[in-house]
N, C-alpha and C positions, 0 to 999 in steps of 0.2 A: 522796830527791833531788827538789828541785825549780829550776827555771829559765823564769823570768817576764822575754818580750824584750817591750820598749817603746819606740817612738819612731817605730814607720815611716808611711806619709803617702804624700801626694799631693805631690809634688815636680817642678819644672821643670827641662828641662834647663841644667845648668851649677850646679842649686844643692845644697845642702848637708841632712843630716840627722845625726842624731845618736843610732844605737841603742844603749841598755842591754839586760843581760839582768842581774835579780838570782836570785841564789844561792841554797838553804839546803838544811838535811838532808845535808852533806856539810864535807868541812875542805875551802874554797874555795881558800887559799895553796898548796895539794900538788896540785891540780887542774890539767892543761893546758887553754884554754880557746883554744875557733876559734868562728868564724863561718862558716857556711855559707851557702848561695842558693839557692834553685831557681825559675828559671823556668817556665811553662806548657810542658807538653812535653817538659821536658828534666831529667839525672839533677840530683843536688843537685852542690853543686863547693865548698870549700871558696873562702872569701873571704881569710879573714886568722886566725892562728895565733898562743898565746902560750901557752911555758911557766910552770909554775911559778917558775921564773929568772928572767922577761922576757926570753927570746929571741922572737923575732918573725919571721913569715915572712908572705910574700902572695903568688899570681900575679900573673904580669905584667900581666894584664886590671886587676890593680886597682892595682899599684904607685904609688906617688907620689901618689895620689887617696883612697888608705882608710889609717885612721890605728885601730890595735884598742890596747886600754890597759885596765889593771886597777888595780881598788882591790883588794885585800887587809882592809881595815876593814871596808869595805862587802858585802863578796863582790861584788863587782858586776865585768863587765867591760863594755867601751865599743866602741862601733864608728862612726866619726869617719867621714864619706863627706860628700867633697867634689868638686866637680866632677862634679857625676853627668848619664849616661849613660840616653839609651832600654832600652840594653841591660841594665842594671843593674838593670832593675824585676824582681822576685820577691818570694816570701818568706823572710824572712831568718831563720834556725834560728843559735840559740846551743846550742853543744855542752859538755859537759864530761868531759875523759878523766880516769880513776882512772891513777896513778903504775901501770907497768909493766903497763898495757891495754891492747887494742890495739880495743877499741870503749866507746864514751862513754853521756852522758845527754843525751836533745834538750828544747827547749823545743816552747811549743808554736807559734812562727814568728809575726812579723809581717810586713805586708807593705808593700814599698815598691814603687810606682808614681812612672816618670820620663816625663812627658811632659805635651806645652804645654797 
């Protein structure tokens, strides 16, 4: 299994990034697929959550602001952050859960930095 996230940056408050994490060494469609955070100091916290279905979940810290989406062709999934926050800087870990697991595969995290 592997998991390659790319896209995170130096970013201003209020604006926008766009991470991927691609897939391989596993059947990505049977895969649930989250986004995780960790800030300096503090534990990791899931961000945004999507089954194998497209069901989709987020905390409320990030509701209405992170947008998570998969391709299934590509293995790839997307994590859509807009409107960002100081508080929102960390590194951002793409996970992937095996059907009927109850712990996954990390990548190896990029980092997103929000401020002026």
């Amino acid at each position: 299994v592997q998991l390659v996230e790319s896209g995170g940056g130096l970013v201003q408050p209020g604006g926008s990034l766009r991470l991927s994490c691609a897939a391989s060494g596993f059947i990505f469609s049977t895969y649930a697929m989250s986004w995780y955070r960790q800030a300096p100091g503090k534990q990791r916290e899931m961000v945004a959550y999507i089954t194998s279905g497209g069901s989709i979940n987020y905390p409320d810290s990030v509701k209405g602001r992170f947008n998570i989406s998969r391709d299934n062709a590509k293995s790839t999934v997307y994590l859509q952050m807009n409107n960002l926050k100081p508080e929102d800087t960390g590194v951002y870990y793409c996970n992937a859960l095996p059907p009927r697991q109850w712990s996954g595969y990390w990548g190896q995290g990029t980092q997103v930095t929000v401020s002026l």
